[in-house]
C-alpha positions in Angstrom: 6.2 -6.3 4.2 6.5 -7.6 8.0 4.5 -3.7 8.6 1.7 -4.8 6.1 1.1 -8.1 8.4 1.6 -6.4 11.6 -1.1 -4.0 10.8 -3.3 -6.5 9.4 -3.4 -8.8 12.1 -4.4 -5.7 14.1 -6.8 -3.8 12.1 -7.9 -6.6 9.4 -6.7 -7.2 5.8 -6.0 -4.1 3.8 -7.2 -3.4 0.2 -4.2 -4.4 -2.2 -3.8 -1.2 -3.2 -3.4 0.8 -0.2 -0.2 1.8 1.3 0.6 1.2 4.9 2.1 4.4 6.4 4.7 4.8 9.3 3.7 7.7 11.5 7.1 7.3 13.4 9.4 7.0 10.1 11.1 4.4 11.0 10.7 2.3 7.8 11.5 -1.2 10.0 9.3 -0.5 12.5 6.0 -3.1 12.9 4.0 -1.5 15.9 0.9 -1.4 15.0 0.1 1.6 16.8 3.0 3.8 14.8 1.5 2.3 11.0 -1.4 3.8 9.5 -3.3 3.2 6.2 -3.1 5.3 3.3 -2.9 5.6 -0.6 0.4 6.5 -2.9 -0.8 10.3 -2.7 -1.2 10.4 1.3 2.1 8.4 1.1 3.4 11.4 -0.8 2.4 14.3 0.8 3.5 13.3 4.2 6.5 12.2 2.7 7.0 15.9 2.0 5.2 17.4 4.7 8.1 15.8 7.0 10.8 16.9 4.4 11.6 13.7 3.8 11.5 14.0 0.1 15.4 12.9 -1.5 16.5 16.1 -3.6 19.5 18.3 -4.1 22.6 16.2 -2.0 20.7 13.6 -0.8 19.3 12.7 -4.4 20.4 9.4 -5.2 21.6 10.9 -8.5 24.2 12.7 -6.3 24.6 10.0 -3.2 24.8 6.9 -5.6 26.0 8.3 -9.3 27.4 4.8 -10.2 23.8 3.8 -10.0 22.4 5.8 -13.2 22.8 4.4 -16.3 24.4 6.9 -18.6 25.1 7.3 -22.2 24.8 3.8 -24.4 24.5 1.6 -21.0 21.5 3.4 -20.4 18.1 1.0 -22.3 17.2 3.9 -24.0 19.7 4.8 -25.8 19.9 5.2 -29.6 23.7 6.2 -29.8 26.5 4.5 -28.7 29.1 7.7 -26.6 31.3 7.6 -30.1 28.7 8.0 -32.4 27.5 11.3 -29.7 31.2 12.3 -29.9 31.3 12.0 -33.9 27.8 13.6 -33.8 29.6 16.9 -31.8 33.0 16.9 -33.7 30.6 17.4 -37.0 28.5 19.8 -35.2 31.4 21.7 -34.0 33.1 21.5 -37.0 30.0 23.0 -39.1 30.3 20.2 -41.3 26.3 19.2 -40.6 23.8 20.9 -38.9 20.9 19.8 -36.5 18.2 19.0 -39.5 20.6 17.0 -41.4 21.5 14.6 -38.5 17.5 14.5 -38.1 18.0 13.4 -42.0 20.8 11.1 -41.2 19.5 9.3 -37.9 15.7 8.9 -37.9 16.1 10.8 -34.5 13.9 13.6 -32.8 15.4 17.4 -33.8 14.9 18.2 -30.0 16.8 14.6 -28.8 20.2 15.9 -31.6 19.9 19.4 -30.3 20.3 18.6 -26.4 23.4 16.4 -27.7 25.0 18.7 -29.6 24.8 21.8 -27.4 25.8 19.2 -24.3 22.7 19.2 -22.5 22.4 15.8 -23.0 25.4 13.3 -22.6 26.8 15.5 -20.2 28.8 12.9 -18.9 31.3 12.8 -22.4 32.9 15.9 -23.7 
């Protein structure tokens, strides 16, 4: 926030919800002269104007996987990985289909189908 102060004390307070933009991209930087004021969509679109946008290998799904929170430790979730794998192994083994684990759980049709045809919990078998 040391860029937020530098550019007020140059330019005068800011209004709390703009954004105070580095036109040299250096995110540490406090010259007054390289910041600029802005909103979140300015913020945005020169963020990927300059390319500077994180996706495909320099996601941080990819850079920092032991980040996401997968599977039961994610807040979300309303399985625990062996009730997904018990879910599958009845799937697989025809003994339920999608509508009756609708029946069963109390969970979404959509939510059961990504599960059982592995397009969610990708991370288990």
């Amino acid at each position: 926030m040391t860029h937020r102060l530098s550019y007020a004390v140059e330019h005068g307070i800011t209004p709390e919800d703009s954004v105070i933009m580095h036109k040299c991209d250096n995110i540490l930087c406090v010259n007054p002269e390289h910041l600029e004021l802005g909103d979140a969509r300015k913020n945005v679109d020169d963020r990927d104007r300059k390319g500077r946008k994180a996706t495909g290998d320099r996601s941080g799904s990819r850079t920092k996987p032991e980040s996401l929170k997968r599977g039961e430790a994610h807040g979300m979730s309303k399985f625990t990985d062996a009730e997904v794998l018990e879910i599958r192994r009845r799937f697989d083994a025809k003994e339920v289909r999608v509508k009756d684990l609708v029946r069963e759980t109390g969970v979404d049709r959509t939510a059961l189908s990504r599960i059982v045809h592995r397009h969610a919990w990708k991370h288990l078998p």
